[in-house]
Residue, then its C-alpha position, 0 to 999 in steps of 0.5 A: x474510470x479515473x477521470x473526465x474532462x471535468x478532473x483537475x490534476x496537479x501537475x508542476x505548479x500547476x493545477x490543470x485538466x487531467x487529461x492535459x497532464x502528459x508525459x513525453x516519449x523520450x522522458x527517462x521514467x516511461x523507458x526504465x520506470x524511474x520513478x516513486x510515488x505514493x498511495x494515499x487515502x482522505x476519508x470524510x471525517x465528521x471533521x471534514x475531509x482529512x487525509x490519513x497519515x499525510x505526513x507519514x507518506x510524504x515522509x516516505x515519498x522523500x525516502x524514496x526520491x533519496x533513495x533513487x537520485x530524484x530530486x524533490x523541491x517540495x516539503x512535506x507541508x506543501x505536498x500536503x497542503x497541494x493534495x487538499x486543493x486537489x480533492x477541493x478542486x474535483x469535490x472529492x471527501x472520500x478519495x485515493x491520492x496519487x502522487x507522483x514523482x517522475x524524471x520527464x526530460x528526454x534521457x536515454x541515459x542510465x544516469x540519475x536524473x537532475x530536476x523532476x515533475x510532480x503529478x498528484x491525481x486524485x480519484x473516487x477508489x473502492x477498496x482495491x481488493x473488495x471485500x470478499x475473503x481472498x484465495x492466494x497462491x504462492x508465487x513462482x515470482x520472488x520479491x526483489x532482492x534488498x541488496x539489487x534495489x532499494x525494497x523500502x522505496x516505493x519506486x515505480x519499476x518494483x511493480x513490475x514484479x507486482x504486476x507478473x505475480x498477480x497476473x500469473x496467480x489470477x490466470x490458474x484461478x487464484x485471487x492474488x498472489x503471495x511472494x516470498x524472499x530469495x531466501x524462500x520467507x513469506x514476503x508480502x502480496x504484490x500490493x499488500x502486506x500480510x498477516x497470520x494469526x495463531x493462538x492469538x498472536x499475529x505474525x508478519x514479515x519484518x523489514x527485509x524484503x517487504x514494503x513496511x506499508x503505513x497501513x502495516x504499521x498502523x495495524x501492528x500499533x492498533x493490535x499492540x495497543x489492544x493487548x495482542x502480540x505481534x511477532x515481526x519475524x521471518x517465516x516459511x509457507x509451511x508455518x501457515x498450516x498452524x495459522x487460524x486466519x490471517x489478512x492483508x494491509x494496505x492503503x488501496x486495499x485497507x484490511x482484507x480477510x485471506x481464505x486461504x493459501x493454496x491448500x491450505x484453509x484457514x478455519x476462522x472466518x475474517x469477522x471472527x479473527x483477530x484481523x476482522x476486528x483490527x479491521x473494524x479499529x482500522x475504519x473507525x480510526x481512519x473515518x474519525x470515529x471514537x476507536x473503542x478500547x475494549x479490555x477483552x479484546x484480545x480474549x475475544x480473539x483467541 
């Protein structure tokens, strides 16, 4: 699914087969998922390949190296000139983008690391969570305390939490999961943050216990340039009875529509909600299309 014999990864200066880029088994990050990485998207553009907010990723990539104690020799303009030769070397326009930052020297220690390796893979990726409007459940799993790790790093063992949230939500039926905080707020889904709409006015969760994903932040510029309120505050599930729609953002899953959260149904359809519109901005901007600044588009979502 993610490569053949054929794929060309990055791997420590080196551009080689994927199926070449190994890892030890005594390296420190395989024991205690010591690692961070970055989820990014290149689209075809009529301008020719371009990778959406490259600079803004890289940036975070190094907050979470810091954050960690992970050393990183790489600027922001490297990373990002090595992730184009990547997509040329596989013939890929159209791609997800993984890099990968890991401490691969055989280390049982709990200490941070001293020198780490690069990976960046890149491979052909549909919209992570499709297209269809989602079912979600709330959580019995929180997100992790801001205070026990660093929330705003996108490091490796975080998802962790991820991968049981949404486990345990698609085994009783649901399609994702929705976490709260420690403090019982709406956080965000396990790969994805979320939005509610009501009375034309969006509402997400604001810096805390979330990851603030670029796509986030992203759709939260596009609203606010399109005249549309967004609220950036903490919230409790029971508030989602007064919503009328609501989605989630995120590279892997760009926009997607919510059907519902438990019993609660939201009664717009996602083409008709404030999200569904952002939603088609979001393409146009990221394929390289003219993004169109419409006047009513804040009365047409109401």
């Amino acid at each position: 699914m993610y490569f053949t014999s054929n794929t060309i990864a990055f791997l420590d200066g080196e551009f080689v087969p994927a199926e070449q880029a190994t890892c030890g088994v005594y390296a420190q990050s395989l024991h205690y998922g010591y690692s961070v990485f970055e989820g990014i998207r290149a689209y075809n553009t009529p301008a020719g390949t371009r990778i959406f907010k490259a600079e803004e990723h890289y940036e975070r990539l190094h907050y979470s190296c810091k954050a960690v104690g992970l050393p990183l020799e790489y600027s922001v303009e490297e990373l990002t000139r090595i992730s184009y030769e990547v997509l040329e070397r596989n013939n890929l326009t159209d791609a997800y983008i993984r890099p990968l930052v890991y401490a691969a020297t055989p280390n049982m220690s709990l200490k941070a690391a001293t020198s780490s390796n690069l990976l960046i893979a890149v491979w052909e990726w549909g919209k992570y969570l499709g297209d269809q409007s989602l079912r979600l459940t709330i959580s019995p799993y929180e997100r992790p305390n801001p205070k026990a790790v660093p929330i705003e790093a996108k490091v490796g063992g975080h998802y962790v939490n991820s991968i049981i949230a949404s486990t345990e939500a698609k085994g009783r039926g649901y399609d994702e999961a929705l976490l709260l905080d420690m403090n019982g707020y709406v956080a965000e889904g396990p790969g994805a943050n979320f939005f509610f709409e009501r009375d034309g006015e969006l509402y997400t969760a604001p810096q805390g216990s979330i990851l603030r994903g670029i796509t986030r932040n992203t759709i939260i510029d596009l609203a606010r340039e399109a005249g549309i309120t967004v609220h950036e505050k903490f919230f409790k599930p029971e508030e989602l009875r007064t919503a009328s729609a609501a989605f989630m953002t995120g590279t892997a899953a760009e926009v997607i529509g919510i059907a519902s959260v438990d019993d609660v149904v939201f009664e717009k359809s996602f083409q008709h909600s404030i999200g569904g519109m952002l939603a088609s901005h979001y393409h146009a901007l990221v394929t390289g299309q003219a993004v169109s600044r419409n006047a009513s588009f804040a009365e047409q979502a109401r």
